[in-house]
C-alpha positions as CSV (number, residue, x, y, z in Angstrom):
1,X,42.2,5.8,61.8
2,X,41.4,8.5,64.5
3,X,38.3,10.1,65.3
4,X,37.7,13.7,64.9
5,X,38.5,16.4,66.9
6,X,35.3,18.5,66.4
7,X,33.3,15.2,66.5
8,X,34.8,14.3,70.3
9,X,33.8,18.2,71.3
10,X,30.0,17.8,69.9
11,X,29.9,14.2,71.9
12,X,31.2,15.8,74.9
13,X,29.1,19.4,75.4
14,X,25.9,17.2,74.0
15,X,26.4,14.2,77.2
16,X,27.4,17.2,79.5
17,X,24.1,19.5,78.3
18,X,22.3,16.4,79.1
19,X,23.0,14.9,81.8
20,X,25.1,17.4,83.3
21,X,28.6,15.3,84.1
22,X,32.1,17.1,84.5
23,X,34.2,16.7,81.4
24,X,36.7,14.8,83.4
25,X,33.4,11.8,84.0
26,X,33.2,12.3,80.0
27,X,37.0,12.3,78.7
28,X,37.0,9.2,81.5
29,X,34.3,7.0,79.2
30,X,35.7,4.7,76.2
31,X,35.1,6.0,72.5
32,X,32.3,3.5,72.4
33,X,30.9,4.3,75.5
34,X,30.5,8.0,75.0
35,X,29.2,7.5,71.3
36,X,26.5,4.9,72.4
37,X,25.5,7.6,75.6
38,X,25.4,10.6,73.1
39,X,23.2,8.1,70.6
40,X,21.3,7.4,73.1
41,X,20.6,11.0,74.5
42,X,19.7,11.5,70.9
43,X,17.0,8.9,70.7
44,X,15.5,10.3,73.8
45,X,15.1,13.8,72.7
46,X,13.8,12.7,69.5
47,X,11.3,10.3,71.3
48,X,10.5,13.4,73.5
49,X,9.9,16.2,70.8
50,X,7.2,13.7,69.3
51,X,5.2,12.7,72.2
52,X,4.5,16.9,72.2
């Protein structure tokens, strides 16, 4: 099974809008690593847009 192309790109430019890493740090992180980092991200924003 491989992971999709456009799915990779969204993980990546959503970690580097974030946190603001090269896309070398980000291409260097494991599949799980970067998925549970963008979830994560996700989670924060969300917590964030409610508290205003």
């Amino acid at each position: 099974m491989t992971y999709a192309t456009d799915r990779v790109h969204e993980e990546i430019a959503y970690i580097a809008y974030h946190f603001h890493w090269s896309l070398e740090d980000i291409l260097d992180l494991e599949h799980r690593d970067r998925r549970r980092y963008a979830e994560q991200i996700a989670t924060l924003v969300t917590r964030a847009s409610a508290d205003r």
